[in-house]
N, C-alpha and C positions, 0 to 999 in steps of 0.2 A: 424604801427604808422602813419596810411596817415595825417593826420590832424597835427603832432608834427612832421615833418621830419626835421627841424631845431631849435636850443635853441631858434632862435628867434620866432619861431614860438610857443612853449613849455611856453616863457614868455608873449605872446602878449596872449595867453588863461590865464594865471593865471590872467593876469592885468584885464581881461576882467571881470574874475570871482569877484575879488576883487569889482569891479565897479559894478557890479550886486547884489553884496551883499551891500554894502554901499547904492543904492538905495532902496533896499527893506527894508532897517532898516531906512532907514529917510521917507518911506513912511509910516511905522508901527508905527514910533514917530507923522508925523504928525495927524496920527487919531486917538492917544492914549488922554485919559484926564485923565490920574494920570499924575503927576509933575514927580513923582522922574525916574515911568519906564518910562514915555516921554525920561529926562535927559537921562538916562542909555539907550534908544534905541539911542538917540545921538552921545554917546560914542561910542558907535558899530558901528554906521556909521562913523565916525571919525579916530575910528581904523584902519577900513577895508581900508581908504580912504590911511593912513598913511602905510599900506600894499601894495596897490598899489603902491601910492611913491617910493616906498624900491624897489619894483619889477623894478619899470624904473629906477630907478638908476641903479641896478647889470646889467640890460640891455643895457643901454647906455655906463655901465663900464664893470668891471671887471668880467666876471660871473667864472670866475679859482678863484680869491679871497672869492669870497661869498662863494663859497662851501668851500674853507679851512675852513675859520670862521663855517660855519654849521657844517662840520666834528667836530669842535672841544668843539661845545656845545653838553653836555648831556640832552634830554628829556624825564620829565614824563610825564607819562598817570594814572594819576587818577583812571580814570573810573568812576567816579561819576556817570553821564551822561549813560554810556552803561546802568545801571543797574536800571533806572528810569521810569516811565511813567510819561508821558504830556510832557508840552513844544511848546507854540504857538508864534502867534506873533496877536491873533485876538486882536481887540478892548478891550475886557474883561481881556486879560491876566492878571496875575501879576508877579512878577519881577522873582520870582521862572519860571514861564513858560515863561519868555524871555530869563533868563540864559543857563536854559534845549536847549529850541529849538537851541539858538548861539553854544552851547558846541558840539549840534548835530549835527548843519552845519558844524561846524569845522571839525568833524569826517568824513563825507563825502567827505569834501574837501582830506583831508590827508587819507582817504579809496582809492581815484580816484587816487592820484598824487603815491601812495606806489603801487600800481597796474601799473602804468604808468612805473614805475622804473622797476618791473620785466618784462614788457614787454618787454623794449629795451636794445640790446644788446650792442651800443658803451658806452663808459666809460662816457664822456661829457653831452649827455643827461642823459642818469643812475642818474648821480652825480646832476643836476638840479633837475629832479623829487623827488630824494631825499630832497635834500632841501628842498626844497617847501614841500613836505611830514612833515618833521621834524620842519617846520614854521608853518604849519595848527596845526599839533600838541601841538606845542607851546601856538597857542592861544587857543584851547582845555585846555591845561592844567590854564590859566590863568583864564577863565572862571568859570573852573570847583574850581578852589584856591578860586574865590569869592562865589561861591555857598555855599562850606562848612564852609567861613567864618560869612557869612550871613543868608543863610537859616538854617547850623547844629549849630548852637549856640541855635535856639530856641526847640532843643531836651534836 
């Protein structure tokens, strides 16, 4: 675990991560010219931004509390997204290939941090990675809630 040998260490990469994602979706907005995926790559950098937030709070606070709270939400997985092809963030996208590619990211994210979790043996980190697993998930699954709201309607 060289790199995550303390919670704090395990939260200053997630925020990191967060912050990296929020820029690459305001940089995919500013060189989009549809209105609405423009808007909707905004959102996503707004998200991500609002996910960081959340991250330095449990960090500056309580991270024994956050985990209760995550232990005690149930998440789903879709799937939508595994089962897909496309999903960009080029110029051309459209909002189908921006949902896709987010839903992807998300899975990565919560592939890394659920791998992370089995790798370590103390209970505290365990229980963070978890989280944070179970939160990537989370917006995996919200992503994926709007795909089939939006794109499977017109089936």
């Amino acid at each position: 675990m060289s790199d995550f040998d303390t919670i704090d260490a395990i939260l200053t990469r997630a925020i990191e991560m967060e912050a990296q994602a929020a820029a690459m979706y305001d940089g995919a907005a500013a060189r989009s010219t549809t209105a609405p995926i423009r808007d909707r790559l905004r959102e996503l950098a707004d998200a991500e931004r609002s996910h960081k937030a959340r991250l330095e709070e449990i960090k500056a606070g309580s991270v024994r509390w956050a985990l209760r709270r995550a232990k005690a939400e149930v998440v789903i997985d879709l799937r939508i997204s595994d089962h897909l092809v496309g999903g960009s963030l080029d110029d051309d996208a459209d909002y189908q290939d921006v949902l896709l590619f987010a839903a992807r990211r998300e899975k990565i994210a919560h592939d890394f941090y659920a791998a992370m979790a089995e790798e370590v043996k103390e209970d505290l980190p365990r229980g963070v990675f978890e989280m944070l697993a179970a939160e990537e998930l989370r917006h995996k699954y919200l992503l994926e809630k709007t795909y089939e709201e939006i794109v499977y309607q017109d089936f």
